[in-house]
C-alpha positions in Angstrom: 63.3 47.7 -121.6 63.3 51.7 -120.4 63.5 52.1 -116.2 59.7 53.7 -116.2 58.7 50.2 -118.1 60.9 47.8 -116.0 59.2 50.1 -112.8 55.7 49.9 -114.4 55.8 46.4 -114.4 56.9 45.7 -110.9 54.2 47.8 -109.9 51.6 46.6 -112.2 50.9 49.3 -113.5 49.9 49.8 -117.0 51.0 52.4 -119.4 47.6 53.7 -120.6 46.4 54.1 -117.4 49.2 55.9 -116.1 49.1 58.8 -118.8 44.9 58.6 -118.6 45.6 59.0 -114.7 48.2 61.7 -115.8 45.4 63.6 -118.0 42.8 63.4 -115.0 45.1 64.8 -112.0 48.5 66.3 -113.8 47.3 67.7 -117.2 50.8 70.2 -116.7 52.8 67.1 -116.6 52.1 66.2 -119.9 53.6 62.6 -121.0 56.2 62.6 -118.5 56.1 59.2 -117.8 58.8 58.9 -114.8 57.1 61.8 -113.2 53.5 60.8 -113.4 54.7 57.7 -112.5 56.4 59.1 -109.2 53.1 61.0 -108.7 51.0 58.0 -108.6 53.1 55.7 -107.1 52.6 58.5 -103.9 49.4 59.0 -104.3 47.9 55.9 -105.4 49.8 53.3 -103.9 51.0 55.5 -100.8 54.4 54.5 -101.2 57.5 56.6 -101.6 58.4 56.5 -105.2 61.9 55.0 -105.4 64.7 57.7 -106.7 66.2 54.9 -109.1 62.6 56.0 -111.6 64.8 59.1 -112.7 67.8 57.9 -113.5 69.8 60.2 -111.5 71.9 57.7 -109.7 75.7 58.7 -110.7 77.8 55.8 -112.7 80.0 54.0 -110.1 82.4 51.1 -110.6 80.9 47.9 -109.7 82.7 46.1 -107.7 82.8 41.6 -107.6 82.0 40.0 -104.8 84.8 38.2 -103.7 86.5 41.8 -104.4 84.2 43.4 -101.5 86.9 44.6 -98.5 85.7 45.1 -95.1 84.2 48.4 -94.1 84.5 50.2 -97.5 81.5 51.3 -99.4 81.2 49.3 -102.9 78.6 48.8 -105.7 77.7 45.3 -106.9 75.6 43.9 -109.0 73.9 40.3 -107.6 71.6 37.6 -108.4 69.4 37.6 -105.4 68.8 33.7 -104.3 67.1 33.4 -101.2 65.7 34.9 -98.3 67.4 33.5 -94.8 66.5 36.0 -92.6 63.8 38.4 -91.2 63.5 40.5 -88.3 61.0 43.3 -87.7 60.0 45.8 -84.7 58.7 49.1 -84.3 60.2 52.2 -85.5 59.8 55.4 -86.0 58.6 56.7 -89.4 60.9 59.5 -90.0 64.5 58.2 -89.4 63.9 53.9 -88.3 64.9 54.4 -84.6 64.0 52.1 -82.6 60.9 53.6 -80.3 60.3 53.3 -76.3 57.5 53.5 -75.0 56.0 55.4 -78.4 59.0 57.7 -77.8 62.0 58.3 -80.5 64.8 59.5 -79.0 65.5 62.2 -82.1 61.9 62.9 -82.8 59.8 62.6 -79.7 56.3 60.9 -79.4 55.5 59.3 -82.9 53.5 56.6 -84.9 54.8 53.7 -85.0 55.4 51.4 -88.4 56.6 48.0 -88.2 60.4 48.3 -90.0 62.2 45.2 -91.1 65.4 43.9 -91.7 65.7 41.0 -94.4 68.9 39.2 -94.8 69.1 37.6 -98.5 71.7 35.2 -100.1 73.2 37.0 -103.4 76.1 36.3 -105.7 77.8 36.8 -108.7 80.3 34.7 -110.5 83.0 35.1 -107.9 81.1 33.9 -104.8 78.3 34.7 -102.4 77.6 36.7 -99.6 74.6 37.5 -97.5 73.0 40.8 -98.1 71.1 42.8 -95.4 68.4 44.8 -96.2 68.1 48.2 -94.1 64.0 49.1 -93.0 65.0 52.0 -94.8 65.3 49.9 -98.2 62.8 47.7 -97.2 59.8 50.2 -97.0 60.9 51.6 -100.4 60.6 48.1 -101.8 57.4 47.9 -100.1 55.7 44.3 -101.6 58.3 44.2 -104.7 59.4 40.5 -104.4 63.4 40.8 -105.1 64.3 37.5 -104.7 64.9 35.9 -108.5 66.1 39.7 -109.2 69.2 40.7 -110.5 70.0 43.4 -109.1 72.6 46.4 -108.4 73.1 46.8 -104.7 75.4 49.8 -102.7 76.4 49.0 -99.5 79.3 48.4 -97.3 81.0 45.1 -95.9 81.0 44.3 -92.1 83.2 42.6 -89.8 80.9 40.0 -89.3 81.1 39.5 -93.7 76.9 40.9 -94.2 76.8 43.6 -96.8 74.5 46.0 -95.4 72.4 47.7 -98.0 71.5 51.3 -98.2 70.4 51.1 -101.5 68.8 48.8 -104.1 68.0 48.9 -108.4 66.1 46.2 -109.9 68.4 45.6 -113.6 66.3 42.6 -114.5 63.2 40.4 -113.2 62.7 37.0 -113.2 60.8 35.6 -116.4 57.4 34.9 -115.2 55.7 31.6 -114.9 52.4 30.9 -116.3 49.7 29.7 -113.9 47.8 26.6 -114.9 44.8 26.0 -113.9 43.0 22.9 -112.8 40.5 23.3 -115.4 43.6 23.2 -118.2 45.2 20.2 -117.2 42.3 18.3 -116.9 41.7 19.3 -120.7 45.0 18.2 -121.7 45.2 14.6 -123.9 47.3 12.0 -122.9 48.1 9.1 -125.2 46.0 6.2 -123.5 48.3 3.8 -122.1 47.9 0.0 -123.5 47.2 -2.2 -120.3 50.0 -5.1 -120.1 48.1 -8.4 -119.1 51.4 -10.0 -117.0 51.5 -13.4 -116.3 51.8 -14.7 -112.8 54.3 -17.7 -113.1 52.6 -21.2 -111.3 55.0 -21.7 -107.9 57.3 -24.0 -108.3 57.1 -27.0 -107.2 60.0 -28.6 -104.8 60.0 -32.0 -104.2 60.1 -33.1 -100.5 62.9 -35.1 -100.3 64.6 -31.8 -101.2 63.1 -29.8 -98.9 64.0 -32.7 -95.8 67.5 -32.2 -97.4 68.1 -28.7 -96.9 66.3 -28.9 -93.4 68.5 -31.2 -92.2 71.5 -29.7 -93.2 70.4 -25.9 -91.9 69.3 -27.3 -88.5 72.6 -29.0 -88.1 74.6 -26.1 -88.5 71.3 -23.3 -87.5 73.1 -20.8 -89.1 74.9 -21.0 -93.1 76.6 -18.3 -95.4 74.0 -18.2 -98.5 76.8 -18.3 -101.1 77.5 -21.7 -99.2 74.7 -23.0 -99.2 74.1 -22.3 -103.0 77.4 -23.7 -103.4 76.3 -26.8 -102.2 73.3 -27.3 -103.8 74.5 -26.5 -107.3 76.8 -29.4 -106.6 74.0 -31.9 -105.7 72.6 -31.3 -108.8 69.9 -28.8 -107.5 69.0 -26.5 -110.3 66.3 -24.1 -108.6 65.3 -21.0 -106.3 68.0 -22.0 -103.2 66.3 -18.6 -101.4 62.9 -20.1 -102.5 63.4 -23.1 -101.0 65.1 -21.3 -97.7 61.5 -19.4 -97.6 59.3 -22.4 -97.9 60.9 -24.0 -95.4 60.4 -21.0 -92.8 64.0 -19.9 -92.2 65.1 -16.1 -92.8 67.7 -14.7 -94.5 69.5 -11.5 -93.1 72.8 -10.0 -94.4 73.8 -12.9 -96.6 73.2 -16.0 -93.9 70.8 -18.3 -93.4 69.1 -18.4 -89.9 66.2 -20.6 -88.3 63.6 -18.5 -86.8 63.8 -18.1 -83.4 62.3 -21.2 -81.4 61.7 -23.2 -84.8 63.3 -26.2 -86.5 61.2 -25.6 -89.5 
């Protein structure tokens, strides 16, 4: 995939309509897709077109992250993970100052635009790092989402370990997801399930002179270890539920011992 093409789809723009757009307002342009492309990216959109469209971005050595030293200026390329941060106020237009009272201090009385500073999570196979993302880059990425990107990224690395970002080029774009409507997975056909008929099993019955048996013996010592007390019933011959029986007769069981509720014999 060409730059124009990987720029026309981030835009959603498409390619016939550019070059009829082209023909109706830059006939002297001709097919020249990255400039028409420029062109209506300004005009259309009202955004500045970014300067990665032409190509003209000199080859550097990409550095790895866990290469990155502190205060030099380095070129990586990133997978871009997460958002963590945002921060925004109001700047001036020209350079991002900060403006008083409506007032830059390098350019005087001025519109304000609201300029943000996002702080994203990227990484390549060395480590991560968290990126921060100038106004100045964030108004040229206007609503491109970068976040699934990967992505080449100049910037420098501060004592504080952010990578501050004066520049960013989209390399590739997430796959995207097809939507599914309501309507579609209601038309989907599932296998209808058989319905299992399950068959409740009669409680079982314990004789009383069982039941006297094991009262007697809990309320003499009001408290018994349940291993014990299965112990001893497997001994007397008793071949049933022991926690059954401890149930039916009203006690509880908690962590392994069996207790008589409070203020009952039974």
């Amino acid at each position: 995939m060409s730059t124009v093409d990987v720029f026309l789809k981030l835009y959603g723009i498409k390619k016939d309509e550019l070059l009829e757009w082209g023909k109706k307002n830059y006939p002297e342009l001709g097919g020249n897709l990255r400039l028409l492309l420029a062109a209506y990216i300004r005009e259309v959109l009202g955004q500045e077109p970014p300067v990665e469209i032409f190509e003209l971005v000199p080859k550097v050595t990409v550095k790895k992250v866990i290469d990155l030293k502190e205060d030099e200026w380095s070129v990586i390329e990133v997978y871009v993970a997460r958002v963590v941060s945002e921060r925004t106020y109001t700047a001036c237009p020209i350079c991002f100052r900060k403006l008083t009272n409506g007032e830059c201090t390098e350019h005087g009385k001025q519109e304000p635009i609201e300029a943000k500073f996002v702080d994203v999570v990227v990484g390549d196979d060395t480590a991560e790092v968290v990126a921060t993302l100038t106004p100045r880059v964030t108004t040229r990425l206007g609503d491109i989402d970068i976040v699934g990107c990967y992505v080449r990224m100049r910037g420098r690395l501060t004592s504080d370990m952010r990578f501050v970002v004066s520049e960013v080029t989209i390399l590739k774009m997430p796959k995207t997801r097809r939507e599914v409507s309501v309507e579609e997975v209601r038309e989907e056909r599932f296998e209808e399930v058989p319905k299992i008929e399950v068959e409740e099993k009669p409680q079982e019955e314990i004789p009383e002179g069982v039941l006297n048996t094991f009262r007697k013996l809990i309320e003499t010592f009001e408290e018994v270890s349940l291993p014990e007390l299965e112990k001893w019933a497997r001994r007397r011959g008793f071949k049933g539920d022991v926690v059954e029986v401890v149930k039916r007769l009203g006690y509880v069981i908690e962590d392994g011992v069996v207790k008589m509720r409070k203020g009952t014999l039974s």
